[in-house]
C-alpha positions as CSV (number, residue, x, y, z in Angstrom):
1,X,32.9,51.7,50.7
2,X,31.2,49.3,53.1
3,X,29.6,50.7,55.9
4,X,31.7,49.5,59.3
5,X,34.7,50.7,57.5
6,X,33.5,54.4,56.4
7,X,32.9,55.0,59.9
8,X,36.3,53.8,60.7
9,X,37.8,55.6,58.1
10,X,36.2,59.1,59.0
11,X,37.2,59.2,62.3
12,X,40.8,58.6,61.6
13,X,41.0,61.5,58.9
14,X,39.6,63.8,61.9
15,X,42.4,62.8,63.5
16,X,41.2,59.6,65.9
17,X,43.7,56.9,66.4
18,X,42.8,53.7,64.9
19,X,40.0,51.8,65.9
20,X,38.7,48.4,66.9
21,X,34.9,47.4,66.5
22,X,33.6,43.7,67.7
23,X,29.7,42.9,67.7
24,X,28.6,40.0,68.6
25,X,25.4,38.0,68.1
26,X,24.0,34.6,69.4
27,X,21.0,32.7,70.9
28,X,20.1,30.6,73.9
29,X,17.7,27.9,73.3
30,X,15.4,26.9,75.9
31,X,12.1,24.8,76.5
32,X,9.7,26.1,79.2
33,X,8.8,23.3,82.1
34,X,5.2,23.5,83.5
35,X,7.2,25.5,86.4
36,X,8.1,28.1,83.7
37,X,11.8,27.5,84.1
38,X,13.6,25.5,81.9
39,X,14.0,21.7,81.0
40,X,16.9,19.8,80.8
41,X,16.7,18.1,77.4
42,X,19.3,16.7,74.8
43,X,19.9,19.8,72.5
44,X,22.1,18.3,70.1
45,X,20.6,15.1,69.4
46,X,19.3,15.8,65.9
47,X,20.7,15.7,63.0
48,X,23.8,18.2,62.5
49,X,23.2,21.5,61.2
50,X,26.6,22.6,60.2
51,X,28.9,22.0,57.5
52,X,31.5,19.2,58.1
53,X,34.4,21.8,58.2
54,X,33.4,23.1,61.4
55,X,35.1,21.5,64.5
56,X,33.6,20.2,67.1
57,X,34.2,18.2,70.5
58,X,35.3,14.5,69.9
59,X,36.2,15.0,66.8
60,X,39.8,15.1,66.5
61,X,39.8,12.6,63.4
62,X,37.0,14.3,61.2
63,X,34.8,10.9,61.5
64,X,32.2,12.9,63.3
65,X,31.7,10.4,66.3
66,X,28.7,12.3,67.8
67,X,30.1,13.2,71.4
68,X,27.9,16.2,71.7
69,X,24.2,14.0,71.0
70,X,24.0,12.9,74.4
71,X,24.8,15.7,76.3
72,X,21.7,17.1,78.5
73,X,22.0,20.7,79.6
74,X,18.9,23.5,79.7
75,X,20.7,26.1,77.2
76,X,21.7,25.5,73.9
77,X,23.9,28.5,73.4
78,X,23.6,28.7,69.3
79,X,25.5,30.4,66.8
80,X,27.6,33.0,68.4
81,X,28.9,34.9,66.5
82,X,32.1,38.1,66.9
83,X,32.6,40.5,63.7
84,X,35.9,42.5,63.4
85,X,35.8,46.0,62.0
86,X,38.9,48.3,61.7
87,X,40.8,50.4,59.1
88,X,44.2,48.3,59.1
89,X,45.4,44.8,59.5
90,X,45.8,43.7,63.7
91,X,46.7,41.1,65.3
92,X,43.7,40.2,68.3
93,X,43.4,37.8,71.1
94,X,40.2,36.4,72.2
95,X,38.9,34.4,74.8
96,X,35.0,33.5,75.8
97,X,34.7,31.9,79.2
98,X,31.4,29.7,80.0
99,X,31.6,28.9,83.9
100,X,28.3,26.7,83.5
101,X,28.6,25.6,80.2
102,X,30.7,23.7,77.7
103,X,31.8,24.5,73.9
104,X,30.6,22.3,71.3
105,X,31.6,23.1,68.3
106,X,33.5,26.5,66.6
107,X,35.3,27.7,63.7
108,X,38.6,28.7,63.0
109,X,40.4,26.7,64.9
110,X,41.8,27.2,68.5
111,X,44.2,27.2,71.1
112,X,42.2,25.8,74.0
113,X,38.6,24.9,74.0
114,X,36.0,23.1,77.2
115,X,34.1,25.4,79.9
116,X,35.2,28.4,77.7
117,X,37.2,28.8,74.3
118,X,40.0,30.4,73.5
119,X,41.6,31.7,69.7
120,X,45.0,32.8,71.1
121,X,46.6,35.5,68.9
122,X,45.3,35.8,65.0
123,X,45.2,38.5,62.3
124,X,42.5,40.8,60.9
125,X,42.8,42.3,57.9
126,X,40.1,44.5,57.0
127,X,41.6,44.5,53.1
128,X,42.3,41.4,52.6
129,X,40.1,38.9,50.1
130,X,40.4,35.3,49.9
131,X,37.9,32.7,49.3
132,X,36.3,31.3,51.9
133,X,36.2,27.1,53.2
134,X,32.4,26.3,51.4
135,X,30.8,22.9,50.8
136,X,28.5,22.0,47.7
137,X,25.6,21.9,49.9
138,X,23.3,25.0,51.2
139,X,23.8,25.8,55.0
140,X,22.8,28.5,57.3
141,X,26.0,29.0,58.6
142,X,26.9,30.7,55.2
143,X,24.2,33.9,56.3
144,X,26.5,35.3,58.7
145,X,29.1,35.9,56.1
146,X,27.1,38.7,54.1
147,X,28.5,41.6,56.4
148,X,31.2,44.1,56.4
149,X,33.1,42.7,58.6
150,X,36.9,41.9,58.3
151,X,38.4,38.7,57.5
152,X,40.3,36.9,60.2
153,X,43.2,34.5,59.9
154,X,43.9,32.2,62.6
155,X,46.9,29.9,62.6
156,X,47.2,28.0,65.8
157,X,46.2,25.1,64.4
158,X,48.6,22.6,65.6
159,X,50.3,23.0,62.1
160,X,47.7,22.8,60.0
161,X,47.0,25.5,57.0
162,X,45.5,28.6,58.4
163,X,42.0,29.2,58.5
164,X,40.1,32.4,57.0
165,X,36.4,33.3,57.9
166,X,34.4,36.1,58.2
167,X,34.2,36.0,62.7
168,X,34.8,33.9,65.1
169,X,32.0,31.5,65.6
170,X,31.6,29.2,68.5
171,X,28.2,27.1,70.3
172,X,27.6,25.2,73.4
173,X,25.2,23.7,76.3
174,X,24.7,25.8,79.8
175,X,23.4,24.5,82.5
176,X,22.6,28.6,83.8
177,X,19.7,30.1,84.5
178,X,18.0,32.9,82.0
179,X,16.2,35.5,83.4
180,X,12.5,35.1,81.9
181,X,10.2,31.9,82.6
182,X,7.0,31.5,80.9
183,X,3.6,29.1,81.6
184,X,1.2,28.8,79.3
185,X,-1.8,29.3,81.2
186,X,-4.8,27.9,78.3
187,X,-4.9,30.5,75.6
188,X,-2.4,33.0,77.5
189,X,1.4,33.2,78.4
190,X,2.4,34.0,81.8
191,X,6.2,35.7,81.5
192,X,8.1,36.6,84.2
193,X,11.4,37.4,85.5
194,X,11.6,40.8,83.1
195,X,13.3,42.9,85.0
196,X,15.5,45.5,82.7
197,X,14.1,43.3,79.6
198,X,12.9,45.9,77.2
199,X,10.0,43.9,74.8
200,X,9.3,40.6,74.1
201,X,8.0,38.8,71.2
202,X,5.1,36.0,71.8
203,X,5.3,34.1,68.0
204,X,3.2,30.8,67.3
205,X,3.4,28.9,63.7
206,X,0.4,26.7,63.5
207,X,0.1,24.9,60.2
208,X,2.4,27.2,58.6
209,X,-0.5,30.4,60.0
210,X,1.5,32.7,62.0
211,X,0.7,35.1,64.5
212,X,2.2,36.7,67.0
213,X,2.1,40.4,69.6
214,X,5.1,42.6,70.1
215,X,5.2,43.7,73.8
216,X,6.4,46.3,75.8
217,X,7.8,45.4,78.8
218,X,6.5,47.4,81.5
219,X,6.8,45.1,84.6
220,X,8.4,42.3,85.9
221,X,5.6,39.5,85.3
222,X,2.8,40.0,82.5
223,X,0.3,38.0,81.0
224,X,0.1,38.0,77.3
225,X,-2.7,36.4,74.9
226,X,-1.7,33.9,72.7
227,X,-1.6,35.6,69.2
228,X,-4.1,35.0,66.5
229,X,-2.8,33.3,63.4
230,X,-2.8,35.4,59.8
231,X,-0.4,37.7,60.7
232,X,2.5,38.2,57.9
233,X,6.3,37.1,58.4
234,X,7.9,39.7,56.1
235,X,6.3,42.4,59.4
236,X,7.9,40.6,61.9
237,X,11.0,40.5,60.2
238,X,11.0,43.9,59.9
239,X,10.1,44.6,63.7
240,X,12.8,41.9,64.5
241,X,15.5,43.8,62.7
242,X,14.9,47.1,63.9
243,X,15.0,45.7,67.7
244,X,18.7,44.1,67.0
245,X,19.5,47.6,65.2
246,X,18.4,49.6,68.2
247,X,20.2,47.3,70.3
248,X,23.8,47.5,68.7
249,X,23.9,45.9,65.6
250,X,24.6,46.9,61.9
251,X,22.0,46.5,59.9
252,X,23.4,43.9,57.9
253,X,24.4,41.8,60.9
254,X,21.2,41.8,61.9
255,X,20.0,40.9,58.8
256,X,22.5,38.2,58.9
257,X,21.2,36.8,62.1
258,X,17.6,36.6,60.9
259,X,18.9,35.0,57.4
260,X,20.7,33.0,59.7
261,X,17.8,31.6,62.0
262,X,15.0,32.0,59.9
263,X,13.9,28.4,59.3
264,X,14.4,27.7,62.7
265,X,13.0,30.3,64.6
266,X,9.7,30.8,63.0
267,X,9.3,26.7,62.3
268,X,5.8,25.1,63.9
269,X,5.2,25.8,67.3
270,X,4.9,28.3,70.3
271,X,8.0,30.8,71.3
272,X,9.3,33.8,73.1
273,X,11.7,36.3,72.3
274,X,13.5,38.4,73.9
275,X,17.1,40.2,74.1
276,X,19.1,39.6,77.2
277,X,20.8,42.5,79.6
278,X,24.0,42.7,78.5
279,X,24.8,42.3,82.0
280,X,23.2,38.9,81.7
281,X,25.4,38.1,78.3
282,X,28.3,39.0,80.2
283,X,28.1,37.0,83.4
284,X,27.1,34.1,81.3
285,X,29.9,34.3,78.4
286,X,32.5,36.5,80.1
287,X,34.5,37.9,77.1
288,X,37.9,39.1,76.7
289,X,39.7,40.7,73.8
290,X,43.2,42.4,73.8
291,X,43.4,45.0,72.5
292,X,40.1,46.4,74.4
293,X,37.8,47.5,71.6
294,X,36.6,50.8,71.4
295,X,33.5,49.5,70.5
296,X,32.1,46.2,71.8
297,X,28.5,45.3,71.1
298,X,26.7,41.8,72.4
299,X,22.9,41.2,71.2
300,X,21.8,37.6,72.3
301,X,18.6,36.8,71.5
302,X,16.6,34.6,74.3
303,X,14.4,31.9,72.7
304,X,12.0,30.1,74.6
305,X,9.9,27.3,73.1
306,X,6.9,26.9,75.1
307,X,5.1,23.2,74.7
308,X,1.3,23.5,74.0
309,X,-1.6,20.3,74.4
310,X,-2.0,20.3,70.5
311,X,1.9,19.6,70.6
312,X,1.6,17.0,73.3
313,X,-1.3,15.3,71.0
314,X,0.8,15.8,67.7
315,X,3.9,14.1,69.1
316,X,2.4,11.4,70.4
317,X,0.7,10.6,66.7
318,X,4.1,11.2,65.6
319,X,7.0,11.2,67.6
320,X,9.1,12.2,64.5
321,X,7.9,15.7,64.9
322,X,9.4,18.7,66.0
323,X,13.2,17.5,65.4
324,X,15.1,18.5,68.2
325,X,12.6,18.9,70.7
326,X,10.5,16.0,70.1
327,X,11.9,14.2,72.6
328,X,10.9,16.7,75.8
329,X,7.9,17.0,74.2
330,X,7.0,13.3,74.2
331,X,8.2,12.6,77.9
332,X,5.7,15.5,79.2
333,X,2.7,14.0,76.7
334,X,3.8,10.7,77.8
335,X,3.1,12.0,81.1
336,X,-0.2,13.6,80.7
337,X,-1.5,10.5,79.0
């Protein structure tokens, strides 16, 4: 029996009344100025990521008119996801408000969707199988499917066939602030702002050499050395998993997230991670789901790229590197030189 369901199942023999689980898992995207705090920068001018069934803003006709590639904001709020558990079929409404932000793209369908998003009323059945909306080519988005969770059914789709998936899935640009800024300070990272942050994770990919220092947090600004390449990615899988486990997740959620992220996150280049307050999740994506869930778990990971002089001298050879973020990149090393 899958594992979100046992537990359901359990506690109604003893006698509980039926229960509702949601966990939900994301990342905010970031570049650190020289200030430490964060750049505004065009987060979705690359090339899309996702497969052409999701929707997305300006896009009403399905000819993908790129509406969202010139937007400039200092948070791309990636990947959200919100997993279902319970031990019959419900019927859920769900609404994420983003006061500094807008939606860019989600899946299934919705109701309303601009500063915030909003699925109206739709079904989850926990027994129910069907196959789900693919497309002949690999994507990431896919990961986040290989839970336990129930499937959902949404049919406010101005007519349209209903649509079936795994969670609710929805991204955007914020123009908020995060808690944590970092300098890089020659051959050692300056963090601050960590106050209830628990541990943060300083990662660097340098010619495909990782390294990278797992840190316990144990004041609000701290200096940590830039970590020496040779170190094995398999480890800080493992370390990465056990942190979104202790904070909430299943285990295959979490493993989901990292399937999900893993090109991206660990791709050339220097980072921080780190997993947000929840009071900081909520204030930034208030959430609201009737019926309450007796269980409702948020892990959103903070990712901070932090831009280094070898970066600086590697764009300007090259200003096709570094995808996304070539382009803040190249304005500071324009700068500089």
């Amino acid at each position: 029996m899958k594992f979100g369901l046992l537990i359901l199942a359990a506690l109604t023999l003893a006698g509980e009344p039926h229960r509702l689980v949601v966990h939900e898992w994301g990342t905010f995207s970031t570049i650190a100025g020289e200030d430490g705090f964060a750049l505004e920068w065009r987060p979705l001018a690359g090339t899309n990521d996702l497969p052409r069934f999701v929707h997305e803003i300006g896009d009403p006709s399905g000819l993908r008119h790129c509406v969202k590639c010139n937007l400039t904001a200092k948070i791309r709020m990636e990947t959200p996801v919100l997993y279902f558990y319970t031990d019959r079929d419900m019927v859920v409404s769900v609404r994420v408000d983003f006061p500094k932000g807008k939606i860019t793209e989600w899946y299934p369908n919705v109701r309303s969707v601009g500063s915030g998003i909003d699925w109206g009323r739709f079904a989850v059945l926990p027994n129910a199988t069907t196959s789900l909306t693919t497309e002949a080519v690999a994507n990431h988005y896919y990961a986040a499917r290989e839970t336990d969770s129930a499937l959902v059914r949404v049919c406010n789709t101005n007519g349209r066939a209903p649509e079936f998936e795994k969670f609710l899935f929805y991204r955007g640009v914020g123009g908020f602030d995060l808690p944590v800024s970092v300098k890089l300070d020659g051959d050692f990272v300056r963090l601050a702002g960590l106050t209830d942050i628990e541990q943060v994770i300083v990662f660097e990919n340098r010619g495909g050499n990782i390294g990278f220092r797992v840190v316990d947090v144990l004041a609000d600004e701290m200096t940590v050395e830039r970590p020496p390449v040779g170190d094995s990615l398999a480890l800080l899988l493992a370390e990465l998993q056990q942190s979104l486990v202790a904070h909430g997740l299943y285990e295959k959620e979490a493993r989901a997230m990292l399937n999900t992220w893993r090109d991206s996150w660990f791709e050339e280049g220097l980072r921080v991670f780190y997993i947000l307050p929840r009071k900081s999740t909520d204030a930034a994506l208030p959430l609201t789901i009737d019926p309450k869930p007796d269980e409702l778990v948020r892990v959103l990971v903070g990712r901070i790229e932090v831009i280094t002089p070898e970066m600086e001298l590697r764009v300007l050879a090259d200003p096709k590197l570094y995808g996304r973020f070539a382009e803040p990149i190249l304005k500071r090393a324009s700068a500089h030189n």
